[in-house]
PLY file of the C-alpha trace (Angstrom):
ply
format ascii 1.0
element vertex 398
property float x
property float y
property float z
element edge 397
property int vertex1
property int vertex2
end_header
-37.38 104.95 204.05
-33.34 105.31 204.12
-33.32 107.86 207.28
-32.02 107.74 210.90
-34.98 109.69 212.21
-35.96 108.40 215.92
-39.51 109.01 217.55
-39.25 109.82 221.32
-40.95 107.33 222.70
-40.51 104.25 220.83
-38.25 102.35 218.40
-37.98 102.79 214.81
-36.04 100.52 212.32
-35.46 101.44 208.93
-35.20 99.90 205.77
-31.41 101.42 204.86
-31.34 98.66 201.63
-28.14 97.23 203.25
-29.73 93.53 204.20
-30.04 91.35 201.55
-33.19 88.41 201.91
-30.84 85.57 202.32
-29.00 87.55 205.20
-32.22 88.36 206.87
-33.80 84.60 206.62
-30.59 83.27 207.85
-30.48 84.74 210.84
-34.40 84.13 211.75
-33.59 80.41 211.15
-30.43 80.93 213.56
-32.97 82.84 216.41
-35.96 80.96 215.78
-33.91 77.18 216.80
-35.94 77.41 220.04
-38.25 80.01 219.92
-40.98 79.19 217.13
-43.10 81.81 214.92
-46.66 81.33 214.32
-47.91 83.49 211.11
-51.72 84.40 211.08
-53.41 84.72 207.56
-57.29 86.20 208.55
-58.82 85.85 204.71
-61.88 86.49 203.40
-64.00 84.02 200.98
-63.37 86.56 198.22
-60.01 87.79 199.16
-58.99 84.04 199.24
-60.12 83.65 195.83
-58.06 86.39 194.52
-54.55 86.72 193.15
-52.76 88.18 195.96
-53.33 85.29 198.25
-52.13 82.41 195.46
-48.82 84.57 195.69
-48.46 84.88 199.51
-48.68 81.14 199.40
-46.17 80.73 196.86
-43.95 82.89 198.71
-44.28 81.25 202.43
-44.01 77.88 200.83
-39.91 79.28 200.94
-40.79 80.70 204.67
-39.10 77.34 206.33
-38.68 79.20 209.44
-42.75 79.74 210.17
-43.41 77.31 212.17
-46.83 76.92 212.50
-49.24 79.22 209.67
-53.04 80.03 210.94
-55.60 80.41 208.00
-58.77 82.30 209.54
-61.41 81.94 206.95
-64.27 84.24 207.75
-66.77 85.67 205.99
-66.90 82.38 204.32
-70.66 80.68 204.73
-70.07 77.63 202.09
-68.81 74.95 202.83
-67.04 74.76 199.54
-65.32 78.05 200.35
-63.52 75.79 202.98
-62.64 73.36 200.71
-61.07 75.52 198.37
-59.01 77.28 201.14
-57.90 73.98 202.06
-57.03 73.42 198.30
-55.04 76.62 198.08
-52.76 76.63 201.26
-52.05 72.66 200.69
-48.60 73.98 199.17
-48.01 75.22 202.63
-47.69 71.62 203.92
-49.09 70.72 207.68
-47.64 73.21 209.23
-50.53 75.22 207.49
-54.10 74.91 209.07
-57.42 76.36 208.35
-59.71 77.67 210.92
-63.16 78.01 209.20
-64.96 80.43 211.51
-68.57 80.04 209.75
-67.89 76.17 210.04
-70.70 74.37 212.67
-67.96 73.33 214.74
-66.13 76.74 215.70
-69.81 78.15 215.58
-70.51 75.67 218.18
-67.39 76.75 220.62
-68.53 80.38 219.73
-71.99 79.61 220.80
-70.29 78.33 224.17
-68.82 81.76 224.82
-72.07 83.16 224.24
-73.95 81.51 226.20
-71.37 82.59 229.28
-71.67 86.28 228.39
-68.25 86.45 226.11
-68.81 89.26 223.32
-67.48 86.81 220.25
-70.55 87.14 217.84
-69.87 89.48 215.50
-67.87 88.60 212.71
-64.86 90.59 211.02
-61.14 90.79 211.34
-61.02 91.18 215.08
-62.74 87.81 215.90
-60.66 85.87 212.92
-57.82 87.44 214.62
-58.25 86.64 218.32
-59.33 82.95 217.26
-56.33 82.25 215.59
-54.14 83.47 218.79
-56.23 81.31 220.86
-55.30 78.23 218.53
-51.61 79.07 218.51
-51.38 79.66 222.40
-52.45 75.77 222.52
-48.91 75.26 221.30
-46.49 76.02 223.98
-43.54 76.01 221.15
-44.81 79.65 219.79
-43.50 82.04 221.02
-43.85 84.87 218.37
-47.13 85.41 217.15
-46.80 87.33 213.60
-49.92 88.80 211.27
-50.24 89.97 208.08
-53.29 90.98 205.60
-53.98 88.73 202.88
-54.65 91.09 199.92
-50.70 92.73 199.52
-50.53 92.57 195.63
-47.21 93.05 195.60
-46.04 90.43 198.55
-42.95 89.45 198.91
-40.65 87.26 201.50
-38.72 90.61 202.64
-41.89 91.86 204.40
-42.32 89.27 206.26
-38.32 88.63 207.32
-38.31 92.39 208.11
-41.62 92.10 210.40
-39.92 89.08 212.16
-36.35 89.82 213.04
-36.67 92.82 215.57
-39.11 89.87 217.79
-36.92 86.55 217.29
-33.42 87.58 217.16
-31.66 87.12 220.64
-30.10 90.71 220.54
-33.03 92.51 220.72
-35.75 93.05 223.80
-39.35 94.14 221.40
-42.72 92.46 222.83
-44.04 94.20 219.86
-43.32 94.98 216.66
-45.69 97.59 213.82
-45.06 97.89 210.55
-45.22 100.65 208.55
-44.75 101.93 204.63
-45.34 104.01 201.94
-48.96 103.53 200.14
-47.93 104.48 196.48
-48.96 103.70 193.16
-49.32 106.46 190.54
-50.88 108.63 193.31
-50.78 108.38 197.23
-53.03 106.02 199.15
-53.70 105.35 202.45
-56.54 108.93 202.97
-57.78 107.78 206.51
-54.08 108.12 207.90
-53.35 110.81 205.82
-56.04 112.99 205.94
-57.57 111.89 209.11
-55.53 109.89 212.02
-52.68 112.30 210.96
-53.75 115.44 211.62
-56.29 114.42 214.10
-53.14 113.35 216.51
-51.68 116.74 216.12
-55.08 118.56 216.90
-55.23 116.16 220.33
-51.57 117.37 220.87
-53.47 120.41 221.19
-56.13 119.45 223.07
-54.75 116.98 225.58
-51.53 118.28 225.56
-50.51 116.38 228.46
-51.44 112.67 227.74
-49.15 110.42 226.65
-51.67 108.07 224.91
-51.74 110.47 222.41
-48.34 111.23 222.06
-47.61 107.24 221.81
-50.09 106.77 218.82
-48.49 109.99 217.49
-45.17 108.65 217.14
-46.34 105.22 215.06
-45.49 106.43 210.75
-48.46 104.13 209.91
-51.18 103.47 212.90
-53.67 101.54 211.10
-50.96 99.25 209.40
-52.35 95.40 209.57
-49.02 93.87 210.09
-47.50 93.66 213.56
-45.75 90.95 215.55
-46.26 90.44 219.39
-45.06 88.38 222.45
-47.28 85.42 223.53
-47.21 87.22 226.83
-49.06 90.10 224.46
-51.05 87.73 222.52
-52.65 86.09 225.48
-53.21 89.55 227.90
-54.28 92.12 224.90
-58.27 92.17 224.45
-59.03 92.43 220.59
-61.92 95.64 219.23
-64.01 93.15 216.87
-64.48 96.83 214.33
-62.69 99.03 212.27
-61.22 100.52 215.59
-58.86 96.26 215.67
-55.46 98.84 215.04
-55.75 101.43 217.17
-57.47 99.00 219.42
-54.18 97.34 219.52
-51.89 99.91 219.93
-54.05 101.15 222.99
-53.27 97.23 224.51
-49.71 97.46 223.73
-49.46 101.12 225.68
-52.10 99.55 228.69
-49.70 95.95 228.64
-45.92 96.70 228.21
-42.88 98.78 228.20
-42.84 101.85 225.28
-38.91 100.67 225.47
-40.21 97.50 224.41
-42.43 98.64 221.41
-40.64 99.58 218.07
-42.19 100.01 214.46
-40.14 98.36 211.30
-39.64 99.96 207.70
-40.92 96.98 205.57
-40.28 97.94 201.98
-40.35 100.75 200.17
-43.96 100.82 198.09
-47.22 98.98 199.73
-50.40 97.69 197.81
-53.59 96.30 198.35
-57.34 97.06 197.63
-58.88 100.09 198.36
-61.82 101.16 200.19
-64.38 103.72 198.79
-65.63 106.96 200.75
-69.13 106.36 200.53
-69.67 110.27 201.77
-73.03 109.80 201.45
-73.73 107.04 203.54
-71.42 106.88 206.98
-72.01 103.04 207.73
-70.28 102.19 204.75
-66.96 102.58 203.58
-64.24 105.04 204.70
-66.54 106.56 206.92
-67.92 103.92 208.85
-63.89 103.05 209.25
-63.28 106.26 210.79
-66.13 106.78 213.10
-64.96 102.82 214.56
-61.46 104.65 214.89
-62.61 107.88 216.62
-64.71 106.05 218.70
-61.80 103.82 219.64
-59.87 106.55 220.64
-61.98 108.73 222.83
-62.99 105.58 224.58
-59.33 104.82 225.10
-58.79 108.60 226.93
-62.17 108.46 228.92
-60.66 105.02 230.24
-57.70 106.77 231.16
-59.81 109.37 233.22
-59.60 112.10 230.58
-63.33 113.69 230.52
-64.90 114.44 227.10
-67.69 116.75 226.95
-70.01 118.30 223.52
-67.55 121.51 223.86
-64.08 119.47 223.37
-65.11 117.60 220.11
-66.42 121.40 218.35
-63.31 122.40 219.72
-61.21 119.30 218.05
-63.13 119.29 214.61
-62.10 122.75 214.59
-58.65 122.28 215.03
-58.46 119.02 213.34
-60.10 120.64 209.79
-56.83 123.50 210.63
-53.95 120.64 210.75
-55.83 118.44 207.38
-55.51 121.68 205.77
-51.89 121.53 206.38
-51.42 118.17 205.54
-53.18 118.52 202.00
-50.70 121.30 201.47
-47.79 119.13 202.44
-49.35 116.35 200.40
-49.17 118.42 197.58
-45.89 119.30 197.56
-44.52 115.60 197.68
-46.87 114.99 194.97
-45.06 117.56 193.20
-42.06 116.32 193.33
-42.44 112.82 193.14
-44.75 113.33 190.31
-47.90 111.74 191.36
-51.33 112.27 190.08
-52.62 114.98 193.09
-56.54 115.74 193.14
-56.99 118.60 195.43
-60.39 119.12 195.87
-60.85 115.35 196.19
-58.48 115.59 199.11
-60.78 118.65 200.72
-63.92 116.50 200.16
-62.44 113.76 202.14
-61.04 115.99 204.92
-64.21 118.01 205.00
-66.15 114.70 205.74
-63.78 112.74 208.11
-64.70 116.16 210.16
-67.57 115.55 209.87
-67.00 112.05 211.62
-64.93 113.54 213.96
-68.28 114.99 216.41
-70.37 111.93 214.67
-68.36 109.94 216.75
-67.68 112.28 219.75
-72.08 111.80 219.98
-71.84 108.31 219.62
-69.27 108.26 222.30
-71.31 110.57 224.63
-74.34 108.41 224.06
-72.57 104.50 224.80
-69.28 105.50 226.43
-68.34 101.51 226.36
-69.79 101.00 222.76
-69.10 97.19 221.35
-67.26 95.36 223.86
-63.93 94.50 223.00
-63.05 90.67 222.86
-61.96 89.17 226.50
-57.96 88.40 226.49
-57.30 85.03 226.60
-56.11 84.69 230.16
-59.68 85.72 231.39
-60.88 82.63 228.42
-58.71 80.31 229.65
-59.46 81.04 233.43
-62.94 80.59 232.76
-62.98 77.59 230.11
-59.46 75.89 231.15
-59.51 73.19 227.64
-61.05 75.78 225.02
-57.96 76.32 223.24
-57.52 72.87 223.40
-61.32 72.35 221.93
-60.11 75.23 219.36
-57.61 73.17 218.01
-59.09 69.62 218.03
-62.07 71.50 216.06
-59.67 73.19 213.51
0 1
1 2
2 3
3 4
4 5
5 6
6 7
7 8
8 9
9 10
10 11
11 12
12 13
13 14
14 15
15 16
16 17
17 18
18 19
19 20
20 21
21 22
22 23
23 24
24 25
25 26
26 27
27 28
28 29
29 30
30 31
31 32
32 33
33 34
34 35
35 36
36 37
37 38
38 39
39 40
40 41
41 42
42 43
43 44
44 45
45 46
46 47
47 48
48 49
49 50
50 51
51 52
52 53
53 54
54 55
55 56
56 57
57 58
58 59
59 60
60 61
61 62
62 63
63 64
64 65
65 66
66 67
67 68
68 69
69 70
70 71
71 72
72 73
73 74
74 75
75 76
76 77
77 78
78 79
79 80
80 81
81 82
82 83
83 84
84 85
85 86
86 87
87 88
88 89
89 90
90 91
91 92
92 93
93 94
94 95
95 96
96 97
97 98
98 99
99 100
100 101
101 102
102 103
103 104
104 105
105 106
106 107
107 108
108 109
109 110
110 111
111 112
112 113
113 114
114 115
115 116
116 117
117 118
118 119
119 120
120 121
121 122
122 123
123 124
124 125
125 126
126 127
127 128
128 129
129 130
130 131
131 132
132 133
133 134
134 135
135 136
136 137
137 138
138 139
139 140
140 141
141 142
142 143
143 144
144 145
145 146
146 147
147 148
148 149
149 150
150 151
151 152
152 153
153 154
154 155
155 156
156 157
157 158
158 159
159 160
160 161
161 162
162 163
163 164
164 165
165 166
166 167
167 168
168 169
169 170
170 171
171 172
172 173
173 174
174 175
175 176
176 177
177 178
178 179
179 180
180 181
181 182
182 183
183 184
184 185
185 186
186 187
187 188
188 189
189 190
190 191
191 192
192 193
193 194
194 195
195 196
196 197
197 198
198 199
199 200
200 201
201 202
202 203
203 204
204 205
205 206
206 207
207 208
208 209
209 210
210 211
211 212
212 213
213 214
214 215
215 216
216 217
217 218
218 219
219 220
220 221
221 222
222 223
223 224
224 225
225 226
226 227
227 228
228 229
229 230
230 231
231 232
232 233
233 234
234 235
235 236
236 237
237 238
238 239
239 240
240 241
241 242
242 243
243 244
244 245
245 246
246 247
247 248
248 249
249 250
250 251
251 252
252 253
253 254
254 255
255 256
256 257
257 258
258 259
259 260
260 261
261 262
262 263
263 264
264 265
265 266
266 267
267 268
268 269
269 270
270 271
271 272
272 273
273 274
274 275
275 276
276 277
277 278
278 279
279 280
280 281
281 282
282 283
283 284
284 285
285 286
286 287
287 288
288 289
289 290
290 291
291 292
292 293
293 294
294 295
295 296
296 297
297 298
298 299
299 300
300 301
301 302
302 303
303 304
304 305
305 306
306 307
307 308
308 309
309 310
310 311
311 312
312 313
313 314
314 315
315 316
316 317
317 318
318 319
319 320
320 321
321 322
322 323
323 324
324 325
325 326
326 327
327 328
328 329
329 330
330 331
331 332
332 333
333 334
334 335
335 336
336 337
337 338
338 339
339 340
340 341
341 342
342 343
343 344
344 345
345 346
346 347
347 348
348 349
349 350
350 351
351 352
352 353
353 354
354 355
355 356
356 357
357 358
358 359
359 360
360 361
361 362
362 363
363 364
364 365
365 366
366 367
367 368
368 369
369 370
370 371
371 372
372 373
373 374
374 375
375 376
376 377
377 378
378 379
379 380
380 381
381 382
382 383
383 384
384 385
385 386
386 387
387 388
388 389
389 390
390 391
391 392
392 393
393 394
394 395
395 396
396 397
């Protein structure tokens, strides 16, 4: 987005469409001479299977300077499912390895954790995630750990350049690094930042007026973006949500584990694709909804940790003035629909707003009934304190 426009508290670069790719690889290859990048792929069976994954590996097969590319297959009971993830990164050379996390022998390191009291046994994005850090902090040589989502239909190598740069290049002083964009086809995507995290920040501004949680998250363009670089300092101190809430969950780490001068948030190209989740309205364990209660519920657990007290009163209070500010995004909505001409379904929009508020005091009671909810995955210093060789068991088993 060609502007200038700084947040307060943290970093923003821009895509200005002055940097070519060539200049941009370049000077990762110059930075990156000591300092290696390791590039985490968490797939699905299915999304592995489909066509935005055979191009992300056609692309990073020109990435030279990744030094090391993770593969988290979850989700993935088959043993043939392995296979054929093995098949389809084998472009990628050795510096590509797959970690199977349904496979006997990560189940059986899993099971290890278990049995000690670690929370690591429910599947999804989160655990895929956190395994894959723990199998590239066995390589002292990384020292930039990078992820991306592995359905982007419309991938290319300038994403990930842009996401790297601000961490490797020797100018610069980021621990971490979030990526944001425009979700656009014929019509704007992305509904649960637009018509929920959105105007849900700017009701808390109201609310909480004074925490600066809140402001933080409210200065990120795209919160729930899945692509974000980090530190290994970051890598091996943040704890991981295993939900819906992994983002947010993240961003809460990064304001708990470092400097807000050392945070910024990186334009990575101008339209952003992948598959999109239904509402499922009628059923809130499904879908959008069940995406947005894990988010909520991240967040108010994030402010009670931080000593801010919740009661029944605040969240009728914050639906209230949450429903006020999605009624004022809509209307802004509509307007760049307007004049970008994109397809624009109002009452659609309403529907959705209508029953994210509706999430917004589902959540505040499932807060008030399990303030701690699902335990967040340990960091890995407290793994590594407490089983001194499991990364090194990680990788022998991958």
């Amino acid at each position: 987005m060609p502007d200038f426009y700084q947040h307060d508290m943290i970093t923003t670069v821009h895509d200005l469409q002055s940097a070519t790719l060539t200049q941009l690889e370049d000077l990762i290859r110059q930075s990156t001479q000591a300092s290696k990048i390791g590039l985490v792929l968490p797939v699905t069976a299915s999304d592995m299977r489909a066509a935005p994954f055979d191009r992300i590996v056609q692309e990073l097969t020109k990435a030279d300077y990744v030094h090391t590319i993770a593969v988290t297959l979850g989700v993935a009971p088959e043993q043939d499912d392995y296979t054929e993830t093995l098949r389809k990164v084998a472009p990628l050379g050795d510096r590509a390895k797959v970690i199977w996390t349904d496979g006997p022998e990560i189940q059986g390191l899993y099971q290890e954790l278990i049995d000690a009291g670690i929370p690591v046994s429910t599947p999804g994005k989160g655990r895929s995630v956190w395994t894959a850090f723990g199998f590239l902090l066995a390589d002292p040589q990384i020292d930039t750990f990078v992820l991306h989502d592995c359905d982007i239909v419309d991938y290319d190598r300038m994403l990930l350049s842009r996401l790297c740069l601000p961490m490797v290049h020797p100018a610069l002083d980021y621990e971490f690094c979030k990526a944001f964009y425009a979700r656009v086809t014929d019509r704007m995507h992305g509904r649960v930042v637009r018509l929920l995290v959105a105007p849900l920040l700017r009701a808390m501004k109201q609310c909480f007026s004074d925490n600066h949680f809140i402001r933080f998250l409210g200065n990120f363009r795209y919160p729930l973006s899945g692509e974000f670089s980090l530190t290994r300092n970051l890598a091996r101190s943040n704890r991981i949500p295993s939900d819906w809430g992994l983002e947010v969950g993240t961003l809460a780490e990064v304001y708990r584990n470092t400097s807000l001068k050392r945070v910024c948030q990186v334009d990575l190209c101008r339209l952003y694709e992948h598959k999109h989740q239904a509402m499922s309205v009628e059923d809130k364990t499904k879908g959008l909804m069940k995406m947005a209660i894990d988010i909520l519920c991240t967040i108010y657990r994030t402010l009670a940790s931080q000593g801010v007290q919740l009661s029944r009163s605040n969240f009728i209070t914050l639906r209230a003035s949450y429903l006020r500010a999605a009624q004022d995004c809509i209307r802004q909505h509509s307007a760049n629909a307007v004049v970008n001409d994109l397809q624009f379904n109002r009452h659609d929009e309403e529907v959705a707003v209508e029953s994210f508020a509706e999430c917004v005091t589902i959540a505040g009671d499932l807060f008030r009934n399990d303030p701690s909810g699902a335990e967040a995955i340990p960091n890995w210093t407290r793994i590594r304190a407490a089983f001194p060789n499991f990364v090194r068991q990680l990788r022998d088993a991958t």
